[in-house]
PDB file of N, CA, C and O in Angstrom:
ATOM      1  N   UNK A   1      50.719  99.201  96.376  1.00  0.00           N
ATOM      2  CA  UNK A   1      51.773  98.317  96.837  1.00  0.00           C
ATOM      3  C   UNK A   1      53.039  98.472  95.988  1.00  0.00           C
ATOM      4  O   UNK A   1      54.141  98.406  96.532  1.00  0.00           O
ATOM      5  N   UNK A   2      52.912  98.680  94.635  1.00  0.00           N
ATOM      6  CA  UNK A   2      53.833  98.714  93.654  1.00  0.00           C
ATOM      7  C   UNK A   2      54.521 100.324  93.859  1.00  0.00           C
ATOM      8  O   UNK A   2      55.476 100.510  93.104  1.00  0.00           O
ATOM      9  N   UNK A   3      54.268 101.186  94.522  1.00  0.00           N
ATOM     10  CA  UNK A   3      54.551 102.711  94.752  1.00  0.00           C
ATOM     11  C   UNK A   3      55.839 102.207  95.900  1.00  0.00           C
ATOM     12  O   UNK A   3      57.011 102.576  95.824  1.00  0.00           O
ATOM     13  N   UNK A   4      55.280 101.305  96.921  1.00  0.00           N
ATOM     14  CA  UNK A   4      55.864 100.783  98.004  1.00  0.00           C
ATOM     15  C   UNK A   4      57.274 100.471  97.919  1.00  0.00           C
ATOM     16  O   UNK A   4      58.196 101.005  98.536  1.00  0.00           O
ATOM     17  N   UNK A   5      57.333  99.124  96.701  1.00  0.00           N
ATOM     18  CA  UNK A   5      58.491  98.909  96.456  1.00  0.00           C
ATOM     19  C   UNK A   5      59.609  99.621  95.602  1.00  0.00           C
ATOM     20  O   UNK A   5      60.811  99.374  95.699  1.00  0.00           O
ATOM     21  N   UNK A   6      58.910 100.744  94.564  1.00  0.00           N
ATOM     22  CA  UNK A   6      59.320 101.574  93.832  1.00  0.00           C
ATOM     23  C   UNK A   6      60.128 102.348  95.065  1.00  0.00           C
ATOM     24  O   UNK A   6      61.328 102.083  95.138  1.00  0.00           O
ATOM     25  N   UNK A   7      59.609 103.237  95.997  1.00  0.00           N
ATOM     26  CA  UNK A   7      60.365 103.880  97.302  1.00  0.00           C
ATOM     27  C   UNK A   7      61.139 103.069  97.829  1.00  0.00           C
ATOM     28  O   UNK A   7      62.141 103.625  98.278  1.00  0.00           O
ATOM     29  N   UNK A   8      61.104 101.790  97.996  1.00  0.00           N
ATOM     30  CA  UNK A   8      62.153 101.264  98.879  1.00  0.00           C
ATOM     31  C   UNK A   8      63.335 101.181  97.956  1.00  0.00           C
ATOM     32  O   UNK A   8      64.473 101.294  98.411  1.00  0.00           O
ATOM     33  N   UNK A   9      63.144 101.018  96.874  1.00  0.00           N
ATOM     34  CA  UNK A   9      64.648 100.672  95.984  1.00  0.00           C
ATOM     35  C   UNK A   9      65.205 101.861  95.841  1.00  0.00           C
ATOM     36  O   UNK A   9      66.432 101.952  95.800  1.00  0.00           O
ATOM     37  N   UNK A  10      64.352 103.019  95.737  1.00  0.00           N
ATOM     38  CA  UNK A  10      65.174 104.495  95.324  1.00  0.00           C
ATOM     39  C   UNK A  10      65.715 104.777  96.376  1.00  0.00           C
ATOM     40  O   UNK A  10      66.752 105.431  96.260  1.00  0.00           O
ATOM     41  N   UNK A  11      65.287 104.440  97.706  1.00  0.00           N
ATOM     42  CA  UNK A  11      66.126 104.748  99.112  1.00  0.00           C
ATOM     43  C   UNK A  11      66.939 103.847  98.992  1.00  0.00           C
ATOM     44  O   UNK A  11      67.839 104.352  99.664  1.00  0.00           O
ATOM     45  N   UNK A  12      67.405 102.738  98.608  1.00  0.00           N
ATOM     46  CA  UNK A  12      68.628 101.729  98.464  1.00  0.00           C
ATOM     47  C   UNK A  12      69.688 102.324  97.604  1.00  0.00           C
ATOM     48  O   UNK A  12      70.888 102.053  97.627  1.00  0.00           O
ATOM     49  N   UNK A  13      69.039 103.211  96.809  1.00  0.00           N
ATOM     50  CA  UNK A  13      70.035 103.213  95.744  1.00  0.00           C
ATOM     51  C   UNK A  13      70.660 104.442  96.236  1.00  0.00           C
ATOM     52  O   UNK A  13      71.843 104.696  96.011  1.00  0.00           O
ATOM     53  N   UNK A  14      69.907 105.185  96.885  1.00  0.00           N
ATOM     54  CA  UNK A  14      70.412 106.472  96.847  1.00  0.00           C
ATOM     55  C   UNK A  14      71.502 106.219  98.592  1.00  0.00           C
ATOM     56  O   UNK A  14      72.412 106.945  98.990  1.00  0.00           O
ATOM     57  N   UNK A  15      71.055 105.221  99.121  1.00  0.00           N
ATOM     58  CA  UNK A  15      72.144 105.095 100.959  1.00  0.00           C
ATOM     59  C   UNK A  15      73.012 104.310  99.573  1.00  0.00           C
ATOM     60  O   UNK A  15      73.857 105.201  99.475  1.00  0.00           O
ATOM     61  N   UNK A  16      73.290 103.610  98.790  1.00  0.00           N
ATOM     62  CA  UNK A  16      74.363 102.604  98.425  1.00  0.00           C
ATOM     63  C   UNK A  16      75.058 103.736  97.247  1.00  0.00           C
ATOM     64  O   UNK A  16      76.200 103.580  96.813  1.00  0.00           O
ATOM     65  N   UNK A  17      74.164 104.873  96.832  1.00  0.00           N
ATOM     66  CA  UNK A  17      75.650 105.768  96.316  1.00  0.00           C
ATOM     67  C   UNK A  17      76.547 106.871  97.706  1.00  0.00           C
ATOM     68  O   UNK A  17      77.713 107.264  97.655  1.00  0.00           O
ATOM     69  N   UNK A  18      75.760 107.074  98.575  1.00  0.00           N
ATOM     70  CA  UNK A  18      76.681 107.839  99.951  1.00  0.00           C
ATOM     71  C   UNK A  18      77.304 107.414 100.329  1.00  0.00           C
ATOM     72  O   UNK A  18      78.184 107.960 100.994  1.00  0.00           O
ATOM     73  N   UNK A  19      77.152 105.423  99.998  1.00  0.00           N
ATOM     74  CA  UNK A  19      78.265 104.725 101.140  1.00  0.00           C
ATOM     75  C   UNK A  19      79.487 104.894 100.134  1.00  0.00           C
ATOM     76  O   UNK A  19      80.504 105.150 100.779  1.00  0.00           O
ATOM     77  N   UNK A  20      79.756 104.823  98.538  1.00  0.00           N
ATOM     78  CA  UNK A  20      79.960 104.499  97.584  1.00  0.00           C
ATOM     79  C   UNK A  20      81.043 106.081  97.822  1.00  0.00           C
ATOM     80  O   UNK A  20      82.262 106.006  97.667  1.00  0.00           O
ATOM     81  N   UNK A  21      80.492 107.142  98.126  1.00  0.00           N
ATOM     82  CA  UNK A  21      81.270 108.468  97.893  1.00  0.00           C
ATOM     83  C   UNK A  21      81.865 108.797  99.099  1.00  0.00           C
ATOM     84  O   UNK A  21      82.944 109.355  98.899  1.00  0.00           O
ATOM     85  N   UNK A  22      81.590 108.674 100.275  1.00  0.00           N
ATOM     86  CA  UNK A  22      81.695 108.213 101.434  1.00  0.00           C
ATOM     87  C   UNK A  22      83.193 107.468 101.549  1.00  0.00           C
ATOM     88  O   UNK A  22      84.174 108.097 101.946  1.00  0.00           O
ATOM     89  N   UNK A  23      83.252 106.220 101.204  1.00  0.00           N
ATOM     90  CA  UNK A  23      84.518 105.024 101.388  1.00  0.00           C
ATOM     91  C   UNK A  23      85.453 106.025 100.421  1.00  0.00           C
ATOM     92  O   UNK A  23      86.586 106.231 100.856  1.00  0.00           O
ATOM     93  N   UNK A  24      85.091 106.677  99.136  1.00  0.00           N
ATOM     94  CA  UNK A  24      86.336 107.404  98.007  1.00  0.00           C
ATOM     95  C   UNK A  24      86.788 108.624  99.008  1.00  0.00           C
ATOM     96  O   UNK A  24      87.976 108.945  99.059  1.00  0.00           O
ATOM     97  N   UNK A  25      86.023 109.139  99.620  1.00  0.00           N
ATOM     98  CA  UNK A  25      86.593 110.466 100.515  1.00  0.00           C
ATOM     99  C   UNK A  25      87.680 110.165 101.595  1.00  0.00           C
ATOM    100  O   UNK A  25      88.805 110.647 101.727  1.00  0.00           O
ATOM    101  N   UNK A  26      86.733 108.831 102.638  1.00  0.00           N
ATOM    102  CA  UNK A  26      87.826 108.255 103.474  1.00  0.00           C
ATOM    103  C   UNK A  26      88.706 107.896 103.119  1.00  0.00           C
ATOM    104  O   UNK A  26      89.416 107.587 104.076  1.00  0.00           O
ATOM    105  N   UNK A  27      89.477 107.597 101.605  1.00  0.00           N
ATOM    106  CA  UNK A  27      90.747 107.099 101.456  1.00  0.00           C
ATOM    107  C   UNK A  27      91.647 107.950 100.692  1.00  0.00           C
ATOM    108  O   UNK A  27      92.809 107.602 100.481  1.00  0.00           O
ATOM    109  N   UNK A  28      91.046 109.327 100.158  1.00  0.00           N
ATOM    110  CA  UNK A  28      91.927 110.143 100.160  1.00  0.00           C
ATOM    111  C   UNK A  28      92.716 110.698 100.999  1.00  0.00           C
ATOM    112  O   UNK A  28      93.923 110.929 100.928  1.00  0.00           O
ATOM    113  N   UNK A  29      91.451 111.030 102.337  1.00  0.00           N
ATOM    114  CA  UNK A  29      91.790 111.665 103.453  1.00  0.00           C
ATOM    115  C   UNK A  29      92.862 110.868 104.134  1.00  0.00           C
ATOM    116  O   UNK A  29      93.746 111.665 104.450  1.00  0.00           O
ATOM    117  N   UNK A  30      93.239 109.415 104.571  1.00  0.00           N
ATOM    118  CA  UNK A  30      93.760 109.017 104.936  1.00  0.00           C
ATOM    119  C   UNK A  30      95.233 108.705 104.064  1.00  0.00           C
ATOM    120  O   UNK A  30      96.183 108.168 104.635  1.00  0.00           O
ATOM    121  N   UNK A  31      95.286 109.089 102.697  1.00  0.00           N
ATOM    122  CA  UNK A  31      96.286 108.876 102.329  1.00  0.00           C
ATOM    123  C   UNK A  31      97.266 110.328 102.571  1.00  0.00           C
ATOM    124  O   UNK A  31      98.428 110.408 102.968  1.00  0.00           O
ATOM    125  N   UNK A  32      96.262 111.459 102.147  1.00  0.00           N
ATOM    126  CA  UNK A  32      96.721 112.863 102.533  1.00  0.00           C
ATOM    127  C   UNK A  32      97.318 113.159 104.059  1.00  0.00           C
ATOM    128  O   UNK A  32      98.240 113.955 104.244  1.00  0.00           O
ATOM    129  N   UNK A  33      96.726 112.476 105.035  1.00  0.00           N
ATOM    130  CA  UNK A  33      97.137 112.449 106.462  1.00  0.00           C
ATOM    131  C   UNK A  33      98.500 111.651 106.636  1.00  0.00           C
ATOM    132  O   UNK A  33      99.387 112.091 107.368  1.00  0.00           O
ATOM    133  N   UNK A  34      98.637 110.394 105.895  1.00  0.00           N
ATOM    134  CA  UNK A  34      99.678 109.526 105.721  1.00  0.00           C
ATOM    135  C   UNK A  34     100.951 110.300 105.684  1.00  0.00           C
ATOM    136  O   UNK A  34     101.860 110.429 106.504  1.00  0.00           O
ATOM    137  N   UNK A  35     100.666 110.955 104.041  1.00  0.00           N
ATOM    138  CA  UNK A  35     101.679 111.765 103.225  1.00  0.00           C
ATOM    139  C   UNK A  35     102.425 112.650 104.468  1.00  0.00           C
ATOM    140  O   UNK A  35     103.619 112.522 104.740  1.00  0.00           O
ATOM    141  N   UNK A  36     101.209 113.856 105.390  1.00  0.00           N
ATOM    142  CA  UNK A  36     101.851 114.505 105.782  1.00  0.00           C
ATOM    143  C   UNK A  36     102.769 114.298 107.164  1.00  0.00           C
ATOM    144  O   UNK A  36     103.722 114.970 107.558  1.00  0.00           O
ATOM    145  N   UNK A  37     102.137 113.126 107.756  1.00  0.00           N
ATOM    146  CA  UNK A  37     102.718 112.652 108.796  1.00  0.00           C
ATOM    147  C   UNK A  37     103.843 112.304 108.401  1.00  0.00           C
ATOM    148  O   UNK A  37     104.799 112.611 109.114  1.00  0.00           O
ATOM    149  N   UNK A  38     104.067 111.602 107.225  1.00  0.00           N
ATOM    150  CA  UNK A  38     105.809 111.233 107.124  1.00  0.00           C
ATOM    151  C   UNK A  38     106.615 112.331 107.069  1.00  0.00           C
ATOM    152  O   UNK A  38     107.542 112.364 107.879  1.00  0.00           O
ATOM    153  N   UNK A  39     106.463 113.392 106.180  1.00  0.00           N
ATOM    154  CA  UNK A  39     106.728 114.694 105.933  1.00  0.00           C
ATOM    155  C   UNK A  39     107.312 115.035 107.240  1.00  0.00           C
ATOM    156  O   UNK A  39     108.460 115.190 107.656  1.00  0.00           O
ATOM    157  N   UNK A  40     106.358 115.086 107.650  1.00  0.00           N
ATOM    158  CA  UNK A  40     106.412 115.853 109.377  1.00  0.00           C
ATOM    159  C   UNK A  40     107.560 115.541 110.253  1.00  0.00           C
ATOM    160  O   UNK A  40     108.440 116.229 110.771  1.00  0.00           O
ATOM    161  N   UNK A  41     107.120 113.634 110.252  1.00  0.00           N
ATOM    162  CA  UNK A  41     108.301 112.875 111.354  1.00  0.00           C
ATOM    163  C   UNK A  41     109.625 112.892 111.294  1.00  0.00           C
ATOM    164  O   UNK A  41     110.535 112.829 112.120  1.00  0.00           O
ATOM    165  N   UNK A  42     109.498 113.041 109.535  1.00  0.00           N
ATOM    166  CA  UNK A  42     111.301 113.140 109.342  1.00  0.00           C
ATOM    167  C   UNK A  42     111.798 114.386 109.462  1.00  0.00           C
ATOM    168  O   UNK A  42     112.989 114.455 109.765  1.00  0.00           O
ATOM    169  N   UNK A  43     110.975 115.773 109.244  1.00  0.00           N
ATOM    170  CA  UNK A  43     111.556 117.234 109.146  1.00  0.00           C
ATOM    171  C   UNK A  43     112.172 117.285 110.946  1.00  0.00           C
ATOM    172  O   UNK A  43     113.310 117.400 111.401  1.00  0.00           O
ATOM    173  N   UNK A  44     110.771 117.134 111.636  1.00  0.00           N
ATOM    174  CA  UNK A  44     110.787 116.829 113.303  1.00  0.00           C
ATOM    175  C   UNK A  44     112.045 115.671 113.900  1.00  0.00           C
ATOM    176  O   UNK A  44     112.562 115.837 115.005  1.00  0.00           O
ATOM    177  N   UNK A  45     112.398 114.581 113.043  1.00  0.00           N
ATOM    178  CA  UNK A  45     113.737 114.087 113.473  1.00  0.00           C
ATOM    179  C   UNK A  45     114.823 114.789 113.163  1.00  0.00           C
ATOM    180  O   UNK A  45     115.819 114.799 113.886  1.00  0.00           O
ATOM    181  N   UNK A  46     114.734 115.389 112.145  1.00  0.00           N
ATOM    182  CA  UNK A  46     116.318 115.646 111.615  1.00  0.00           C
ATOM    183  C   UNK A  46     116.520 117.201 112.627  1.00  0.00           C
ATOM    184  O   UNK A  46     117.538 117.837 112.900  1.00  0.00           O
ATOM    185  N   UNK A  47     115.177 117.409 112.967  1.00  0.00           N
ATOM    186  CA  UNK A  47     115.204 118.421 113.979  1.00  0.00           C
ATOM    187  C   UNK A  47     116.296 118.458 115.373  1.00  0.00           C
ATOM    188  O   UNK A  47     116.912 119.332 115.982  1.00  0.00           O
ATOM    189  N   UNK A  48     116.120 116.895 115.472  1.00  0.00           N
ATOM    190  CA  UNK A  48     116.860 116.661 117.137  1.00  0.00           C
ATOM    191  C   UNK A  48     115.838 116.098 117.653  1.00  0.00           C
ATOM    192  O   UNK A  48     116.141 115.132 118.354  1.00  0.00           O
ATOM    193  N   UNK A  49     114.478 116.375 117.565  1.00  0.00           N
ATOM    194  CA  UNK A  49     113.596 115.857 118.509  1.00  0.00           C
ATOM    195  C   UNK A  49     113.012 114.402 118.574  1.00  0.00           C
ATOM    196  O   UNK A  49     112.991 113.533 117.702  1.00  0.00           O
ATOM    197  N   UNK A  50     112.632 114.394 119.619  1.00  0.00           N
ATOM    198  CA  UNK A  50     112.384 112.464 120.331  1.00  0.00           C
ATOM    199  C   UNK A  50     111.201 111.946 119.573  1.00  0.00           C
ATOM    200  O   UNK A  50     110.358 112.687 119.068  1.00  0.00           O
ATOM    201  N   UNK A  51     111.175 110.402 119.508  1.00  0.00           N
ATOM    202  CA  UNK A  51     110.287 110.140 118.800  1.00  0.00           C
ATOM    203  C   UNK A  51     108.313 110.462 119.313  1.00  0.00           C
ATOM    204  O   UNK A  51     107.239 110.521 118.714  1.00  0.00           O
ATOM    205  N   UNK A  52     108.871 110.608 120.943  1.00  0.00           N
ATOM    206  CA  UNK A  52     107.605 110.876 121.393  1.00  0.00           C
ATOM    207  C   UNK A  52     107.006 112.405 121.170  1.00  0.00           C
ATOM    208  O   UNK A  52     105.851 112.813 121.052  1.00  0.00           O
ATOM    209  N   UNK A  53     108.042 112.945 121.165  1.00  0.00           N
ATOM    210  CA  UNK A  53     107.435 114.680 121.078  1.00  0.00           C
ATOM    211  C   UNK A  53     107.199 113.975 119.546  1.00  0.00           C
ATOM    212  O   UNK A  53     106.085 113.486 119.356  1.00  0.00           O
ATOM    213  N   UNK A  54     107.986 113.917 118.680  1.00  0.00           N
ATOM    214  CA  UNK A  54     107.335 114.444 117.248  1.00  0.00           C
ATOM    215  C   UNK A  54     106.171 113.621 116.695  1.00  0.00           C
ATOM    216  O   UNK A  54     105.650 114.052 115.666  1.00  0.00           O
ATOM    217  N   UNK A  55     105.676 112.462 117.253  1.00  0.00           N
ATOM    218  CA  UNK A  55     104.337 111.859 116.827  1.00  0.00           C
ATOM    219  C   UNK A  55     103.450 112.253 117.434  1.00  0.00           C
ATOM    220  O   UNK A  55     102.356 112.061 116.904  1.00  0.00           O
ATOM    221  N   UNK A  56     103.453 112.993 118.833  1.00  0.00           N
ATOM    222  CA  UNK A  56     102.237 113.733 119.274  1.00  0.00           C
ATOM    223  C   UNK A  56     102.398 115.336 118.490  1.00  0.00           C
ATOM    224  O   UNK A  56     101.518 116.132 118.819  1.00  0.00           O
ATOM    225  N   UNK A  57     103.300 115.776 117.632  1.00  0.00           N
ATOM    226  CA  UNK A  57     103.561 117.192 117.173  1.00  0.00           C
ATOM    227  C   UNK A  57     102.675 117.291 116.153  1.00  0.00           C
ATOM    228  O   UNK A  57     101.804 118.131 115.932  1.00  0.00           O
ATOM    229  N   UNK A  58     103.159 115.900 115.300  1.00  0.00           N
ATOM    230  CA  UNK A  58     102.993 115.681 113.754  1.00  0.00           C
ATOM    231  C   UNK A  58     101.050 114.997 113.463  1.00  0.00           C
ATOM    232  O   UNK A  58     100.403 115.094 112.420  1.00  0.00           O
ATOM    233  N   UNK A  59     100.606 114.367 114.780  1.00  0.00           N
ATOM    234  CA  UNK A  59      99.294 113.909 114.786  1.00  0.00           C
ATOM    235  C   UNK A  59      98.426 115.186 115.024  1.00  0.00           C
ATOM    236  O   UNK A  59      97.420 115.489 114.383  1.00  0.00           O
ATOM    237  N   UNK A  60      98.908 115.787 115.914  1.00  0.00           N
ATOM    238  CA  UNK A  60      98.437 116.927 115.932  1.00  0.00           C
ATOM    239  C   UNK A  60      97.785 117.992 114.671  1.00  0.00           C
ATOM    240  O   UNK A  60      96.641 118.388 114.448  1.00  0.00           O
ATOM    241  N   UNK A  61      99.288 118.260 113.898  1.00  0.00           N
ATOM    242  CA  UNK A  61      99.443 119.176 112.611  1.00  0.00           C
ATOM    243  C   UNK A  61      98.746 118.637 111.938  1.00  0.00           C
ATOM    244  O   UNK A  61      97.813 119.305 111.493  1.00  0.00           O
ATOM    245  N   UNK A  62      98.860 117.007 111.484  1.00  0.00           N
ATOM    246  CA  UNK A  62      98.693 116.638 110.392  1.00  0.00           C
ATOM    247  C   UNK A  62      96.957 116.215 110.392  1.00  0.00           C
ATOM    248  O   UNK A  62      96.309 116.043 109.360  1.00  0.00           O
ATOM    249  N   UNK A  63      96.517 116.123 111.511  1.00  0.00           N
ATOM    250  CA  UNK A  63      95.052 116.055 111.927  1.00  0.00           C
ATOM    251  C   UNK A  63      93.665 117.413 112.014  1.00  0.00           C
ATOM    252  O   UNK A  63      92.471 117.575 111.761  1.00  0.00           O
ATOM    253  N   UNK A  64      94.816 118.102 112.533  1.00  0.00           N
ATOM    254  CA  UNK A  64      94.520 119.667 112.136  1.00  0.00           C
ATOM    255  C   UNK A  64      94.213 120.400 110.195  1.00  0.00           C
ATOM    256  O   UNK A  64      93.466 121.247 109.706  1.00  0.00           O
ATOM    257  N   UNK A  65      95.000 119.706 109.807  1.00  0.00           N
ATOM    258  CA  UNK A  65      94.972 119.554 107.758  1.00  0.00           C
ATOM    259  C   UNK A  65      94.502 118.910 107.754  1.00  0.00           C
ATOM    260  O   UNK A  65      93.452 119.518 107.957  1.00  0.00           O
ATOM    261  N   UNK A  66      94.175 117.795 107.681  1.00  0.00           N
ATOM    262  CA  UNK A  66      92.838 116.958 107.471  1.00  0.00           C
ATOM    263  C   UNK A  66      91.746 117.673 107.905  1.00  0.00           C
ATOM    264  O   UNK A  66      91.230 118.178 106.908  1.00  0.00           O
ATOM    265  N   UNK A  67      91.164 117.953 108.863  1.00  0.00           N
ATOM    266  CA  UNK A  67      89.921 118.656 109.051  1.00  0.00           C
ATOM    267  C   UNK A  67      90.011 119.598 108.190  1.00  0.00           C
ATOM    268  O   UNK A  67      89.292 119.331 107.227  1.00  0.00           O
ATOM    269  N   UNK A  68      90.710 120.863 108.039  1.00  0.00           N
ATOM    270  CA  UNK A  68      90.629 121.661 108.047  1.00  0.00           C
ATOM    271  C   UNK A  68      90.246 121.496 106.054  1.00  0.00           C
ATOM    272  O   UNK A  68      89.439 122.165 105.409  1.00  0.00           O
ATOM    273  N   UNK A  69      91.041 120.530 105.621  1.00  0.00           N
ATOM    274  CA  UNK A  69      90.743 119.858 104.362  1.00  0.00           C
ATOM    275  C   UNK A  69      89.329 118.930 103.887  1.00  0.00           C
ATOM    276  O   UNK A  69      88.865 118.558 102.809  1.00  0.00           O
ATOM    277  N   UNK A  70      88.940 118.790 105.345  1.00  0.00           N
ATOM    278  CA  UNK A  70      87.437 117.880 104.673  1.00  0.00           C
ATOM    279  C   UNK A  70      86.565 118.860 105.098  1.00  0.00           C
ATOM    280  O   UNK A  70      85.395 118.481 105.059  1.00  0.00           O
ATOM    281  N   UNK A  71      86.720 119.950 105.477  1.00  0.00           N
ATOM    282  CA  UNK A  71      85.791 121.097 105.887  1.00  0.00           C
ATOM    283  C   UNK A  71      86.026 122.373 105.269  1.00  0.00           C
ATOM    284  O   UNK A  71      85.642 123.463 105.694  1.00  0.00           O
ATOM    285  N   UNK A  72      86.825 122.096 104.022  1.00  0.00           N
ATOM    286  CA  UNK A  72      87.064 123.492 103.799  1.00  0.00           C
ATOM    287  C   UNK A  72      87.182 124.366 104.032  1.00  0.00           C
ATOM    288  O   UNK A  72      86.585 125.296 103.489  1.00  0.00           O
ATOM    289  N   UNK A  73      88.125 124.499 105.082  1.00  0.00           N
ATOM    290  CA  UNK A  73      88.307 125.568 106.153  1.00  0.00           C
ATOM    291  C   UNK A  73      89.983 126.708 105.563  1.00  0.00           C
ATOM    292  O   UNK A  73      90.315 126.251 104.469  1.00  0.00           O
ATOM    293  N   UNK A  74      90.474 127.305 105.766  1.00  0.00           N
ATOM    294  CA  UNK A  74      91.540 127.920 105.469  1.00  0.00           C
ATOM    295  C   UNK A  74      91.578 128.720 107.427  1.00  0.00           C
ATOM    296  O   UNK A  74      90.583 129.180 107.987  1.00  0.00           O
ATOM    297  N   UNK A  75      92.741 128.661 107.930  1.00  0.00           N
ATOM    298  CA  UNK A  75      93.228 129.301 108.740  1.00  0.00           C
ATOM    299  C   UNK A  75      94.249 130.070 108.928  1.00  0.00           C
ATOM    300  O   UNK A  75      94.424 130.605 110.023  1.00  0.00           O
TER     301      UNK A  75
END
């Protein structure tokens, strides 16, 4: 019985450090996506272009670097 509860806590501990590394990843990623979207909207305004083309341009790009950044990808 005592083996029982020994397994259940090491599976607690070990889902409560993934959630733990997990939440630190999601808020890089979203600050890095942030960063580049502003980047983007203003290069894409001073461009001439409308606010609708350049937030579907810039979600695009900047969603495209994110993956390509949480997957370690190079293209």
């Amino acid at each position: 019985m005592a083996n029982k509860f020994v397994a259940v806590f090491l599976v607690c501990i070990v889902v409560a450090a993934t959630m733990c590394v997990q939440e630190v990843g999601a808020h890089e990623s979203k600050d890095h996506f942030s960063k580049c979207f502003k980047e983007c909207d203003k290069e894409c305004h001073e461009k001439g272009h409308g606010n609708t083309f350049c937030e579907m341009k810039c979600d695009e790009d900047c969603g495209a670097k994110e993956a390509e950044a949480k997957l370690n990808i190079k293209f």
